[in-house]
C-alpha positions as CSV (number, residue, x, y, z in Angstrom):
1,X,4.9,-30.7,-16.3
2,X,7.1,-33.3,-14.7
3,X,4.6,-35.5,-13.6
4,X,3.7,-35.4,-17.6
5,X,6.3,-37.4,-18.8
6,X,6.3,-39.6,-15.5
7,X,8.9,-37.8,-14.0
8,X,8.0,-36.6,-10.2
9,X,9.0,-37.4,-7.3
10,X,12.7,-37.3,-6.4
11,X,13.8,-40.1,-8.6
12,X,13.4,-38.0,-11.5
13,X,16.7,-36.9,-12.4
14,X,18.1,-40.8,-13.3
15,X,14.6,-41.6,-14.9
16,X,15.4,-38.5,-17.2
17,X,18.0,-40.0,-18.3
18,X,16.5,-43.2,-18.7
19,X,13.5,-41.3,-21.1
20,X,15.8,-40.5,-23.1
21,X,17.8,-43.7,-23.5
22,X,18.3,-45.3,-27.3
23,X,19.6,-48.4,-28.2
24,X,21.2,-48.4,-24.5
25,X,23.3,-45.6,-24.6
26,X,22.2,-42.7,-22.2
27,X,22.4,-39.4,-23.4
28,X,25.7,-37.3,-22.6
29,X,25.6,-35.4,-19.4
30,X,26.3,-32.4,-21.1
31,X,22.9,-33.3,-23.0
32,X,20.6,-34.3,-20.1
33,X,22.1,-31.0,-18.5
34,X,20.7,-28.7,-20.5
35,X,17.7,-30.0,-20.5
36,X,17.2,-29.8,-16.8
37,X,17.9,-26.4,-17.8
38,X,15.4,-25.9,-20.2
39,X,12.4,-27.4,-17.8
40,X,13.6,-25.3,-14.7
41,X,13.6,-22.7,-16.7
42,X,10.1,-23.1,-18.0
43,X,8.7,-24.3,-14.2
44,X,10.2,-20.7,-13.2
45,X,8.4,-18.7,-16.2
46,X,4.7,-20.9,-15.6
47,X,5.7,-19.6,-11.5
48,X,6.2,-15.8,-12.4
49,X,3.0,-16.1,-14.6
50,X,1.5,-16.5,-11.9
51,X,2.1,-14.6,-9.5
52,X,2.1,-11.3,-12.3
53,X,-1.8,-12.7,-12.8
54,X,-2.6,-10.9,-9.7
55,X,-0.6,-7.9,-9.9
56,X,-2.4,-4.6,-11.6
57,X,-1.8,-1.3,-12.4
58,X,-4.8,1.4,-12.5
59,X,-3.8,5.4,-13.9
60,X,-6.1,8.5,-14.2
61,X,-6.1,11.9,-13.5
62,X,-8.8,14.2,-11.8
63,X,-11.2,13.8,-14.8
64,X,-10.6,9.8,-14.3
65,X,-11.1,8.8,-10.9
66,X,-9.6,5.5,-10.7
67,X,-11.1,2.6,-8.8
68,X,-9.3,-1.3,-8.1
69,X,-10.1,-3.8,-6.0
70,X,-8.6,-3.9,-2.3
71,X,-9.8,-6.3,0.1
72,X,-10.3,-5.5,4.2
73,X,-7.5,-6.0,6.2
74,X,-5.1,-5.1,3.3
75,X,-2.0,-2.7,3.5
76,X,-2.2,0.5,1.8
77,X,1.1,2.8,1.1
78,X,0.3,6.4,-0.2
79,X,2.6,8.8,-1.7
80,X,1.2,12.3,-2.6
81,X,2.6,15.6,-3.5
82,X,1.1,18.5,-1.6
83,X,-2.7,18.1,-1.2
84,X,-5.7,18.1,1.6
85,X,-6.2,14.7,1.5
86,X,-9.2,13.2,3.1
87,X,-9.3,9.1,3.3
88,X,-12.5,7.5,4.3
89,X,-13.5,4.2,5.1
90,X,-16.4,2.5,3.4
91,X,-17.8,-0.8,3.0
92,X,-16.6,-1.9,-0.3
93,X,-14.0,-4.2,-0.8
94,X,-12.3,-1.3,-3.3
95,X,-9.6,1.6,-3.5
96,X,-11.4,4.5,-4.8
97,X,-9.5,7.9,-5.7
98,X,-10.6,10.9,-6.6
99,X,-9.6,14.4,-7.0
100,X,-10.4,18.2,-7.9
101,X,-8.8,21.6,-8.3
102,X,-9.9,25.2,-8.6
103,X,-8.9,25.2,-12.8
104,X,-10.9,22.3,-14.5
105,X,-8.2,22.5,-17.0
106,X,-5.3,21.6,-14.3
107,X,-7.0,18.5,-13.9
108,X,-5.1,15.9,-16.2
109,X,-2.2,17.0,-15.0
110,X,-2.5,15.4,-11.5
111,X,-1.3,11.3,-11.8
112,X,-3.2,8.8,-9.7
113,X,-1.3,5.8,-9.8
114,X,-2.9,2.2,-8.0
115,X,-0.2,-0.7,-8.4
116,X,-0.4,-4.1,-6.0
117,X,-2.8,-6.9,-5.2
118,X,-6.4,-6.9,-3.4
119,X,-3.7,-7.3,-0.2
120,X,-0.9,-5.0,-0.6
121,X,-0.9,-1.9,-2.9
122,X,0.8,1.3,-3.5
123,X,-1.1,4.6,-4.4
124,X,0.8,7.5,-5.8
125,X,-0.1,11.0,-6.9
126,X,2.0,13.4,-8.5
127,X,1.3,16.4,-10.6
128,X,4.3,19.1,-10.8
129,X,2.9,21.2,-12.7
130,X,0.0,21.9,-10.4
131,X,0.4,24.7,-8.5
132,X,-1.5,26.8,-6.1
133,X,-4.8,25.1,-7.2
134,X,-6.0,24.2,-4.2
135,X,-6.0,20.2,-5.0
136,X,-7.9,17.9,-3.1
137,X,-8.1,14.1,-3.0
138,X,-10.7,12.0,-2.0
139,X,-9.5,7.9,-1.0
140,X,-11.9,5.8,-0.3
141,X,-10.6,2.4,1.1
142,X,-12.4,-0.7,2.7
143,X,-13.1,0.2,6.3
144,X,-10.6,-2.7,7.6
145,X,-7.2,-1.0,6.7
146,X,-3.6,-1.1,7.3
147,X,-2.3,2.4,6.2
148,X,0.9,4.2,5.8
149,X,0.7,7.5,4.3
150,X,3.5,10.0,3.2
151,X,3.3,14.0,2.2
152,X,5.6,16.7,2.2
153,X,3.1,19.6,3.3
154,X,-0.8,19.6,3.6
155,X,-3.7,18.1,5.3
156,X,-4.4,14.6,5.8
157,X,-7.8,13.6,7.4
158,X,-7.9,10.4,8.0
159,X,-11.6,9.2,8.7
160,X,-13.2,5.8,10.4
161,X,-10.6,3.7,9.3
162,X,-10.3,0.7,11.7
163,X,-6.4,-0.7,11.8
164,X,-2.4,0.1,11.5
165,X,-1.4,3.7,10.8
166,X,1.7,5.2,10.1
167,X,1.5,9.1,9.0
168,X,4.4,11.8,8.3
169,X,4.1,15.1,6.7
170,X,7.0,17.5,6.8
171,X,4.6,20.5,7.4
172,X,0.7,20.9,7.7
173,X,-2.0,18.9,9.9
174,X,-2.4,15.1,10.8
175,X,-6.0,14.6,11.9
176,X,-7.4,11.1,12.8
177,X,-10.9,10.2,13.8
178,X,-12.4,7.3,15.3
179,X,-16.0,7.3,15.5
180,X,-16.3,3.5,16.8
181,X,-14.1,4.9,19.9
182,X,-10.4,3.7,20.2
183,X,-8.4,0.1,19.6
184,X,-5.2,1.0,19.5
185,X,-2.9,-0.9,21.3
186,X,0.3,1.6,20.9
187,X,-0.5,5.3,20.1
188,X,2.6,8.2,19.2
189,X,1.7,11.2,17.8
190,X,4.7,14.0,17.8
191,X,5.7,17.0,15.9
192,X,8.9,19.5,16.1
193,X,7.1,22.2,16.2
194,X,3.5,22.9,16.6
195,X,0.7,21.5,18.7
196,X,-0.3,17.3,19.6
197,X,-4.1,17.7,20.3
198,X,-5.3,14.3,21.4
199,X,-9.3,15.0,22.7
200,X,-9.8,11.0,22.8
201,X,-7.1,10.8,25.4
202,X,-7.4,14.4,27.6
203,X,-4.3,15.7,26.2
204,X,-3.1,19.5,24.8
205,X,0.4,20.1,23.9
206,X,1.9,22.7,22.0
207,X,5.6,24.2,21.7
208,X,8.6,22.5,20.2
209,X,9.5,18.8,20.5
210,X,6.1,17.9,21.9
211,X,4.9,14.2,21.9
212,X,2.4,11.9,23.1
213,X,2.4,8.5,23.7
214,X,-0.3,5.7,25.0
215,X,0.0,2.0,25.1
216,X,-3.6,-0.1,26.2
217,X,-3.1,-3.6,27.0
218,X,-6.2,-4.8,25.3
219,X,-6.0,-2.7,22.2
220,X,-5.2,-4.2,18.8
221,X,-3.5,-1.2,16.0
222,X,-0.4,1.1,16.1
223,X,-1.0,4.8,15.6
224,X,2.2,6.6,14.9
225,X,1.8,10.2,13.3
226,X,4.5,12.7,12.7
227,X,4.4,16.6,11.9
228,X,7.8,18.7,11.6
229,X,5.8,21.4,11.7
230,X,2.5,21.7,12.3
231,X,-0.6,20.1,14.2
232,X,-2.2,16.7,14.9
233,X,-5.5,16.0,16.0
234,X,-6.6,12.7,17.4
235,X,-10.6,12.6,18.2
């Protein structure tokens, strides 16, 4: 916009002025000053523009699965009310989510919510009035993924999905597969109560307070999983 009217570069301010100039009498400050104004505050709208263009927002429900782009390597944070939840890695560059219940007609009343960038987005399902349906969701994300998941009480399976992980759930099961074998460079799995099975390391705990931690020189993700109650499974 500046360099429109000649104007960029840091001389601009006094060449403002100058523009404006008639019959050698510059404009009041008071004048020139508000319309510094008026371009900074249309350079910060043309900025915002911009940087909404890549933001989106996808909605459905279990009768409309929603799908958005989401590109490897991206960071994924999921909210969801009490599920099984199974996430899965394939090779699309896309966030698919889908879902089912045991009463077709509960079906639009479970929200799935996509909001972000191809890099960073945030997934959240809700559905009060759901209850005792037996709901399960299906998320499908580009085999390349950072993830950090949160649920009060269910299942999360967490399948072939090659990066970052960060999992709580106040009460159910945490279980995490890694077919390719294991990159992680810092592992800690715990729960409060209930049972740390980690078969990819040699390990079987179960009481209260039990935990299990591993860090490999050469290994690349973080794995941290947390159960109050409950069970993990790392295979």
């Amino acid at each position: 916009m500046l360099s429109g009217l000649g104007l960029a570069g840091a001389s601009w301010q006094p060449r403002l002025c100058a523009l404006f100039a008639k019959d050698g009498n510059i404009l009041t400050g008071r004048i020139v000053s508000s319309i510094m104004r008026l371009l900074c505050a249309g350079v910060a709208a043309g900025l915002l523009a911009c940087g909404m263009a890549g933001f989106a927002e996808t909605v459905g429900d279990c009768d409309h699965p929603i799908e958005a782009p989401l590109r490897s390597r991206a960071a994924l944070v999921i909210e969801s009310r009490p599920a099984g939840v199974d996430i899965v890695a394939t090779d699309a560059e896309t966030i698919r989510v889908s879902c089912t219940v045991n009463r077709q007609e509960y079906g639009g009343y479970v929200e799935l919510r996509f909001s972000g960038t191809p890099g960073y987005g945030r997934l959240h399902i809700t559905g009060d009035d759901v209850r005792n349906e037996n709901l399960h969701i299906r998320i499908e994300v580009p085999r390349k993924t950072n993830l950090r998941f949160h649920m009060g009480a269910g299942e999360v399976k967490v399948d072939g999905v090659v990066g970052d992980k960060d999992i709580d759930l106040y009460a159910g099961q945490i279980s995490v597969s890694s077919p390719g074998g294991w990159s992680y460079k810092n592992v800690d799995a715990s729960v409060d109560i209930g049972d740390v099975n980690a078969s990819a390391f040699g390990v079987d705990k179960g009481g209260f307070f039990r935990s299990f931690t591993r860090t490999t020189a050469d290994g690349e993700y973080r794995l941290r999983a947390h159960v109050m109650t409950g069970q993990i499974d790392l295979e």
